[in-house]
C-alpha positions, 0 to 999 in steps of 0.5 A: 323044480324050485330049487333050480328056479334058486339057482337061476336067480342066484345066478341072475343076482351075482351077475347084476352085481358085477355089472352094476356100473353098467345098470345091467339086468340079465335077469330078463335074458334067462329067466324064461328063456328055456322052459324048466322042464327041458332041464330034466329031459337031457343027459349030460355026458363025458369023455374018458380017454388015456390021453386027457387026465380024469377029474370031474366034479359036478355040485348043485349044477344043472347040465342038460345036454351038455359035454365035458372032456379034461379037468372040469369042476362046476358048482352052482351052475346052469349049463345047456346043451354046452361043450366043455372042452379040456383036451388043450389044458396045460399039465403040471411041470409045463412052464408059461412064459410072461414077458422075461418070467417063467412060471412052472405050473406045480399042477394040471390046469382045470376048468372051473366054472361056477354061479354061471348061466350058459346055453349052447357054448363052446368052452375050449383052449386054455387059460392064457391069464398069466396071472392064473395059469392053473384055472381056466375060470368062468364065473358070475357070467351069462352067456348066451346062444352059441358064444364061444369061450376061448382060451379066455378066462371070464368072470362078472359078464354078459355074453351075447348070443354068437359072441366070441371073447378069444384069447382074452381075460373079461371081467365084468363087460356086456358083450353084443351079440355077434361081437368078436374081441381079441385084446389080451384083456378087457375090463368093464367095457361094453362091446357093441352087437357086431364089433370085431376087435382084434388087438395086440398092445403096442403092435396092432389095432383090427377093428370093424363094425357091421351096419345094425340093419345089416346085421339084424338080418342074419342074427337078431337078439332082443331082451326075454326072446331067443335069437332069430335071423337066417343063420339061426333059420339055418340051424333050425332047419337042421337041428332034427338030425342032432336029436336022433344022434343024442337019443340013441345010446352007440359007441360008434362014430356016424361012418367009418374013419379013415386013418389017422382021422376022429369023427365024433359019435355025437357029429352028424355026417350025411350024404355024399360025404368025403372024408380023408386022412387026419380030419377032425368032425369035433361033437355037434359039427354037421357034415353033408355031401361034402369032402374035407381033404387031408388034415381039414377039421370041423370044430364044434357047431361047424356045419359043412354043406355041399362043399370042397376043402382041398386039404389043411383048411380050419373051420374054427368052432361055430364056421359054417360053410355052404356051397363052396369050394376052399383051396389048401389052408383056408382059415375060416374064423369062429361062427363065420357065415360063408353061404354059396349056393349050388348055382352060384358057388363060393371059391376061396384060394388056398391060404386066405383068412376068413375072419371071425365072424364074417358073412358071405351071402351071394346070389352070384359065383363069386371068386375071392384070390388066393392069400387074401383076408376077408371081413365084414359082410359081402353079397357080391363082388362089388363088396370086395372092394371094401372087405377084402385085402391081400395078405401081401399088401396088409403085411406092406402097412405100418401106420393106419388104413381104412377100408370100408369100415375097418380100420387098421392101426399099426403093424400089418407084418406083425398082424398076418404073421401072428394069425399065419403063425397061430393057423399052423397051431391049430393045425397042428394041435388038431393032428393035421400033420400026422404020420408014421406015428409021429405028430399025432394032435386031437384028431388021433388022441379022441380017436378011441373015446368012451362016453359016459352018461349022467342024469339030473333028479327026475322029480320033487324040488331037485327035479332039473339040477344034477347030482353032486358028483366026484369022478376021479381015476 
């Protein structure tokens, strides 16, 4: 496998040069994270459909496990057990706007990822670069366990695991594990383990930050070791029923869909399961004894166990839902904890906003109002006080507030109706309002979606890295 040992360390080495002001190393993150015969072992795979255009090109990569969907091209890169996912990418005539500048796009958007490193990521949305509207670029980056790339387009940076960049353009930044940013743009910077930033210039500033003892109980990182802590425990325990699913070879989703609804052949749904018309079960989502109404979705490594969603409710990629019940249009933000148990449940009323990477541990029921914004950690109701708003009152703010320890600067209207305004986006983008044929979003597009495996040289100095490959129409 020597040639993928080069890759690894070509890699190692463009990341370091891009983060040499911050005397950054991640060749210790990776150079023994996953055993090298694993990236022999996994088939990556992708999805063809009539509602996504077809062009993949894959040169000098290793893919194990991974998935790609849309327009990708990979060179020189080590992507593992990862989802490429390319059904939001902008088309050729489409206009972006900046500012008063329109710019009409003369080509599709691509995902082009190369000299990258990343494990068990979500890779979604499009470029919102003005400046490169055409390319959804990930390159130099490391990216570690279950971070999530959003709509953000990354280049000379350090990822840390369950890290989320939204929205936002990085260029050479180390960002901490369980860190959450939000700002448009973010330029040699490093973003502490458990801060969550959420900024929109001249207009809003969101910003708290987890007490590292805390934190360090539920997700914990150290240099040349995987993540441990009770959410990566909770995700050991359940990663057996995913390993069934990808070795076997079948077309058919895991039960019968119901109408208007996708359930990703490659999701795990079990038990006394519910679902109703327009849900979306993304790949590598986790469903059990569970019933998600009308219009919900579980995005990619959300897992929904022994819970209620009423209907309309968006569990962003990497929500985890336990022992709980949700009220219609819930919002539950990007790799949130939210852990009840059946002797004391979690309700939540209908339009609240779970912000990204929140944690909700408790031993007791708990009872958090309609139309409220939740953050931070909380173990019980004594913690409300300080990590939970109503959305009425947020909006009532102009200037500055501390609760907790968050602190909130400018416009709260500007605040709530830019996240209610994206929550009906997503719901839309993901089919949630469809009927009669009209209104039709992810859950109706990967309806009928064919897959397609690849694998990786078996043995001799190429052993681990893929083919170089040219998929076209």
């Amino acid at each position: 496998m020597e040639e993928l040992s080069r890759l690894i360390e070509r890699i190692i080495d463009r990341v370091n040069i891009n983060l040499r002001e911050e005397g950054f190393d991640a060749g210790p993150y990776i150079r023994e994270l996953i055993p090298l015969p694993k990236f022999s072992r996994f088939y990556g795979f992708y999805g063809v459909t009539t509602h996504h255009p077809i062009t993949f090109h894959f040169s000098r990569s290793s893919l194990a496990g991974s998935h790609f969907l849309g327009k990708c091209i990979v060179d020189h890169s080590v992507l593992y057990k990862s989802d490429i996912r390319g059904d939001e990418l902008k088309r050729s005539g489409e206009i972006v706007k900046c500012r008063n500048v329109q710019v009409p796009l003369y080509d599709d958007e691509v995902i082009r990822i190369k000299d990258s490193f990343l494990v068990k990521n979500l890779v979604h949305s499009n470029s919102h670069d003005p400046e490169c509207p055409e390319e959804f670029l990930i390159q130099n980056t490391v990216s570690m366990h279950y971070a999530n790339i959003h709509g953000s387009r990354v280049e000379g940076s350090f990822l840390g695991p369950f890290s989320t960049v939204d929205l936002t353009t990085v260029h050479d930044c180390v960002v901490g594990t369980w860190a959450y940013v939000q700002t448009g743009e973010l330029d040699h910077q490093v973003v502490k383990d458990g801060r969550i930033w959420v900024h929109a210039p001249g207009v809003f500033d969101f910003q708290y930050g987890f007490d590292p003892a805390v934190l360090k109980r539920y997700v914990h990182f150290e240099t040349g070791s995987k993540p441990t802590g009770l959410v990566v425990d909770f995700l050991r325990e359940r990663k057996g029923e995913f390993k069934a699913i990808f070795d076997k070879v079948d077309s058919m989703p895991p039960v019968e869909e119901p109408p208007g609804a996708s359930i990703s052949r490659y999701a795990v749904v079990k038990g006394n399961t519910r679902l109703d018309e327009n849900v979306l079960v993304a790949q590598r989502a986790y469903i059990e004894d569970s019933w998600l109404g009308r219009g919900s979705n579980a995005q990619e490594n959300c897992y929904i166990v022994g819970s209620h969603l009423e209907g309309n409710d968006v569990t962003a990629h990497g929500g985890k839902i336990v022992s709980a019940r949700l009220g219609e249009k819930v919002f539950v933000g990007f790799n949130s904890f939210l852990h009840g148990k059946p002797d004391a449940m979690l309700t939540i009323g209908g339009g609240c906003i779970v912000m990204p990477h929140t944690i909700v541990d408790i031993d007791e029921p708990l009872d958090i109002p309609a139309g409220h914004l939740v953050w931070g950690c909380i173990r019980g109701r004594g913690d409300l006080d300080t990590h939970c708003m109503a959305l009425k009152e947020l909006a009532g703010v102009d200037g500055e507030i501390h609760r907790g320890a968050m602190t909130f600067k400018g416009s709260g209207a500007g605040f709530v109706k830019g996240f209610q305004h994206r929550i009906e986006h997503i719901l839309e983008a993901n089919g949630a309002f469809y009927k009669d044929g009209a209104h039709a979003g992810h859950a109706q597009n990967n309806h009928n979606i064919s897959f397609n495996i690849i694998q990786p040289y078996p043995e001799g100095p190429m052993k681990g890295l893929f083919p170089t490959i040219d998929i076209r129409p």
